[in-house]
N, C-alpha and C positions, 0 to 999 in steps of 0.2 A: 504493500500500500504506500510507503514512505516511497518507493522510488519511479510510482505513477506520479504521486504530487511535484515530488521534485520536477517531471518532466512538463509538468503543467506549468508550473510555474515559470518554469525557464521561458517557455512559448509564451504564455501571458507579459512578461515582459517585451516580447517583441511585438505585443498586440496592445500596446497600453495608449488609452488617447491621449495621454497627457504629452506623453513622450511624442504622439505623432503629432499633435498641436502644435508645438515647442521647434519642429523641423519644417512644420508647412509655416509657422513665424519666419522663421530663418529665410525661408526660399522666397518668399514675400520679398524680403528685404534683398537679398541680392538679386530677384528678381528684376527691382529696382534701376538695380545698373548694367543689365542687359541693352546692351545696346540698338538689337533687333529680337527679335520672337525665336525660340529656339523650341525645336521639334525633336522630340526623346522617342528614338526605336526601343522597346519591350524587346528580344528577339525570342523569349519564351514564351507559351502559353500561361503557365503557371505564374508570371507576372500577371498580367493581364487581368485572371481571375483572383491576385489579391488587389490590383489596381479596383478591381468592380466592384467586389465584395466589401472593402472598406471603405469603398467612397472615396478613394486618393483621387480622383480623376476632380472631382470637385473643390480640392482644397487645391490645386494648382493656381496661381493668377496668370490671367489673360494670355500672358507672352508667352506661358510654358506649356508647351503639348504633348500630351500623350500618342504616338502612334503603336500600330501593331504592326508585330512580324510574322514571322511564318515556323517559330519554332513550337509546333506540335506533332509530332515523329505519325501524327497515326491523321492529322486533317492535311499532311502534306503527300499520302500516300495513295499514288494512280488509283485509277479506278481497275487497270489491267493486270496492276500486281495483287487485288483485291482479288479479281479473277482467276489469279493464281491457282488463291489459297482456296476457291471454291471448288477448283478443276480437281487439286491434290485430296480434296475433304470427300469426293465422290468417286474415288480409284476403292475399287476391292481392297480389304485389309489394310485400310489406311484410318490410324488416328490423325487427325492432324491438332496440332498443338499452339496454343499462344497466349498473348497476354489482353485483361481484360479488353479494351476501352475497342478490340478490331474485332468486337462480335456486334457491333452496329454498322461496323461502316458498311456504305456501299457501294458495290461494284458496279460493272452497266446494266445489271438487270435483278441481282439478289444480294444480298449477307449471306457472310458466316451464318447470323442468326435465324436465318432463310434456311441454308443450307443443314443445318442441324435437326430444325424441325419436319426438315426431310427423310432423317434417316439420316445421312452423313456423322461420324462418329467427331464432331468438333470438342474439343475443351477447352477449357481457360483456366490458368494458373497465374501464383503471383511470382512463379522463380521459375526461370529455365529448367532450375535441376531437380522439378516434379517430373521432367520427363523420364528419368531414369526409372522412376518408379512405374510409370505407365509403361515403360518398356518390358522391368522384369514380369508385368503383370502380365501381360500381351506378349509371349514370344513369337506368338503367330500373324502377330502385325507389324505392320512399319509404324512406325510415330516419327510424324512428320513437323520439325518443330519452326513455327513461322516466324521468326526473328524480327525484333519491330524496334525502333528509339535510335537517339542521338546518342554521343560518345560514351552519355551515362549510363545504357544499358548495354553497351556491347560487351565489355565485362566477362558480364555472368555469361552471355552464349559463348566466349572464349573460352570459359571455364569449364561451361559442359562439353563445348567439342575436346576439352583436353581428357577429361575425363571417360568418354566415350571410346578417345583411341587407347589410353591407359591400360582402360577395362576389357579392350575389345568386343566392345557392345557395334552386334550387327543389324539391331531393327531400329536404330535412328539413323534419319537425315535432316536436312538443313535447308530450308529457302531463306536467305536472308538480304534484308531491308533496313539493315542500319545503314545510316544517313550522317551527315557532317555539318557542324553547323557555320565554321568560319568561310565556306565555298556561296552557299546563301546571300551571306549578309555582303561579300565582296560583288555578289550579281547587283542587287540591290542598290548598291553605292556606282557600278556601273551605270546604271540606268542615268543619262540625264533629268529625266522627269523625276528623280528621291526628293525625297522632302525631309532626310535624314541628317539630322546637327548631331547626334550621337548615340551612343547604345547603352543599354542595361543591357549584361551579358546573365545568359544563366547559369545561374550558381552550382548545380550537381553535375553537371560537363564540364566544367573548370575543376571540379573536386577530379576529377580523369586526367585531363587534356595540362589541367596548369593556366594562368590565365597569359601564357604564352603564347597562345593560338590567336590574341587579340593584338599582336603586338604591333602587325601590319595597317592599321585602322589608323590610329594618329600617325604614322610616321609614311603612311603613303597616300592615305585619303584625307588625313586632319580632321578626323572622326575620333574623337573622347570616350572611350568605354568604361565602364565602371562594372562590375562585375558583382552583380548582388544577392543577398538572401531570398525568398519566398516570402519572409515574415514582410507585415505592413512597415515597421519601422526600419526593416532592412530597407528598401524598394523608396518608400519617403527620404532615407538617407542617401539615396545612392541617387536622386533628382538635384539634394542640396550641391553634392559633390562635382559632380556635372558640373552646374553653375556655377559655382565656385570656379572648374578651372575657364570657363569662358570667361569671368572676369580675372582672372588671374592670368589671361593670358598665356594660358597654359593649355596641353595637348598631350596626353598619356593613358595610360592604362593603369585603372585604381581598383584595388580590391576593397570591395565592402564587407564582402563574407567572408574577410579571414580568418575567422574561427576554425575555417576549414578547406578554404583556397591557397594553396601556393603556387609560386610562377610556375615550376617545372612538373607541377601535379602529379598524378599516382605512378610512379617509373615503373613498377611492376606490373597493374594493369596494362601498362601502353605497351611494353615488351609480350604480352600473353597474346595482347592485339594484333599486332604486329608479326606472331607466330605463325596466324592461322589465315590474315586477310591481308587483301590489297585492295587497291583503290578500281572501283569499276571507270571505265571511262567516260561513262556520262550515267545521271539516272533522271528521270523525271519526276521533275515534285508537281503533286498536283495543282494548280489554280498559279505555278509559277512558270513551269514548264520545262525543257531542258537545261540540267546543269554539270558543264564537263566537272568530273572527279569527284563529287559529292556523297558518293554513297560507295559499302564495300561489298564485295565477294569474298568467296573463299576462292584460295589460291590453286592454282592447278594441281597441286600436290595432293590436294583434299578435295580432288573432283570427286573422288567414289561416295563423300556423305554430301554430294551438293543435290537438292531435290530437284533443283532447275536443269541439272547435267541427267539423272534418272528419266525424269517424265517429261524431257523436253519434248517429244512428240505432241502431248496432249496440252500443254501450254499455251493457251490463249496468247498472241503477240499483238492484236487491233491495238491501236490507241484510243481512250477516249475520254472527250473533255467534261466537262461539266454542264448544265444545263444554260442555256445561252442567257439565258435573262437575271444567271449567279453574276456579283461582283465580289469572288472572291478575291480571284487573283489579285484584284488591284487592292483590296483590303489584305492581304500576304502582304503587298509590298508597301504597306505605308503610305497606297494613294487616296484611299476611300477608309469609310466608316461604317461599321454593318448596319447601323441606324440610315444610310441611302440608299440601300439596297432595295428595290420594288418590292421581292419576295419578302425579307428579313419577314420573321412572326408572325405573316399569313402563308402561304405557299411551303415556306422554309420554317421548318421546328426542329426542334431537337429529335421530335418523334418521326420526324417525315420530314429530313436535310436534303436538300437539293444539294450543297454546295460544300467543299471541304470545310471550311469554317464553322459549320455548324455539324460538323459530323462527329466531333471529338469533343467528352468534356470540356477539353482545355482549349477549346479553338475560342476566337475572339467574339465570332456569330454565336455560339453557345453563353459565352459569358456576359453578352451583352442581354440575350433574352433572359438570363436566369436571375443576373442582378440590376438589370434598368428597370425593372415596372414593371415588365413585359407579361411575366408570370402573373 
């Protein structure tokens, strides 16, 4: 019992209005000396949804804006890799495996959670290495494990494929869909039309990567990153920060989450990473489009557990977009708002998404409907 309170209490400090008051003062006042209006990229979802959920979007003044990015590993993901995992989910003697939030999404014509209610043997876990267990249960199946997230969950599928060749477990393979997030945010900054003055980085991909992956941002775009918590007071602190170095005349890479961010991040993870993947040459994010080296495979070496090298026969390749009257994409990149979307909260819901952003808890269309009113 003493060390649930502990943990409550640590989080209630990062949730305290007092403390958030006392930072939205602060930003006020150096707000003050902004010399023009300054536009803050989120590049996480999980920003976004503590920006909503506490109301930081309103204690901002005039000059300071909130944009959204495109970092939610599951409302960034095609519609034809979705496909995939429904192709893999209706093969004979096939589990196919993943984590929760990709039994909603959909592909061009069904879900997983379509597919399930079919007959197809889908599950959802919350660790890759429940697969092991579905393996020894099932020797007479495959378990098909659908690999999904940014640098923070590649990790643990590291972990299992090491574990798998270890063990020499032969009813698992692998379709995998980890995604990168400093390839993104560098498209975006390409774009002439950004509206991007600087970034909140997010905090459990820097606890991986190091916040060394952002280092290119002020020193080749003159883009200020700050690298922040999930908490309210984190995400409020890391706006002051920002600010601060535009009047400071300054251009760097700041950790707000150092509790648990350092520059060179987890060397061991990145080494396990590094074992088993390489960088595909392009992959497509949804509502963004193609982006060369953004996302990884496994390496030739480890063709025999790749699911894509198995049942590439059966593998849907079409591409396909999103419904024509979505503004996702340009809400991905920082150019729109889910609140001008035609469909947002009639057409497009959480329970029936047209469009990547409302596909995923953590997408910006999700969090707009859940904490603006909308509900």
């Amino acid at each position: 019992m003493s060390k649930t309170l502990q943990l409550k209490e640590l989080y209630t400090e990062f949730r305290n209005p007092d403390t958030i008051k006392s930072y939205a003062s602060l930003i006020k006042q150096e707000a003050k000396k902004l010399e023009r209006d300054v536009s803050i990229m989120e590049v996480c979802g999980g920003h976004t949804h503590t920006i909503m959920k506490y109301g930081l979007l309103q204690l901002l003044p005039k000059n300071v804006h909130f944009i959204h990015g495109p970092g939610c590993p599951v409302c960034i993901m095609p519609k034809e890799r979705v496909d995939h995992a429904i192709a893999l989910s209706k093969q004979p003697d096939v589990i196919l495996v993943t984590l929760g939030d990709m039994i909603k999404v959909p592909g061009s014509e069904a879900s997983l959670q379509d597919a399930r209610a079919k007959g197809a043997d889908v599950r959802f876990v919350y660790s890759p290495t429940d697969c092991l267990k579905i393996a020894e249960q099932n020797p007479d199946k495959t378990v098909i494990f659908f690999a999904i997230g940014f640098e923070t969950t590649t990790p643990m599928t590291s972990a299992l494929i090491n574990q798998v060749i270890n063990k020499n477990i032969k009813n698992i393979l692998f379709h995998i869909n980890h995604v990168t997030v400093p390839e993104p945010m560098r498209v975006l900054l390409d774009d002439d039309e950004n509206k991007i003055d600087a970034f909140i980085g997010p905090a459990h991909v820097s606890v991986i990567t190091g916040s060394k992956i952002y280092d290119e941002f002020p020193r080749d775009y003159k883009k200020p990153v700050v690298v922040s918590g999930f908490e309210p007071v984190d995400v409020i602190h890391s706006v002051l920060m920002i600010l601060k170095q535009f009047n400071e005349n300054r251009c760097e890479v700041e950790v707000e989450y150092s509790r648990s961010v350092s520059h060179d991040g987890n060397v061991v993870a990145q080494k396990l990473n590094d074992m088993f993947f390489e960088r595909r040459d392009t992959f497509r994010w949804r509502g963004v489009g193609e982006i060369p080296k953004s996302a990884l495979k496994l390496k030739d070496e480890y063709s025999y557990l790749d699911a894509e090298v198995t049942y590439a026969e059966i593998l849907p390749n079409e591409k396909i977009d999103d419904h024509k009257l979505c503004i996702c994409g340009d809400i991905l990149k920082g150019k729109a708002n889910p609140i001008e979307c035609k469909v947002f909260g009639n057409a497009c819901k959480p329970s029936s998404p047209l469009g990547s952003c409302m596909v995923s808890s953590e997408g910006a269309c999700a969090a707009y409907y859940k904490y603006g009113g909308i509900l």
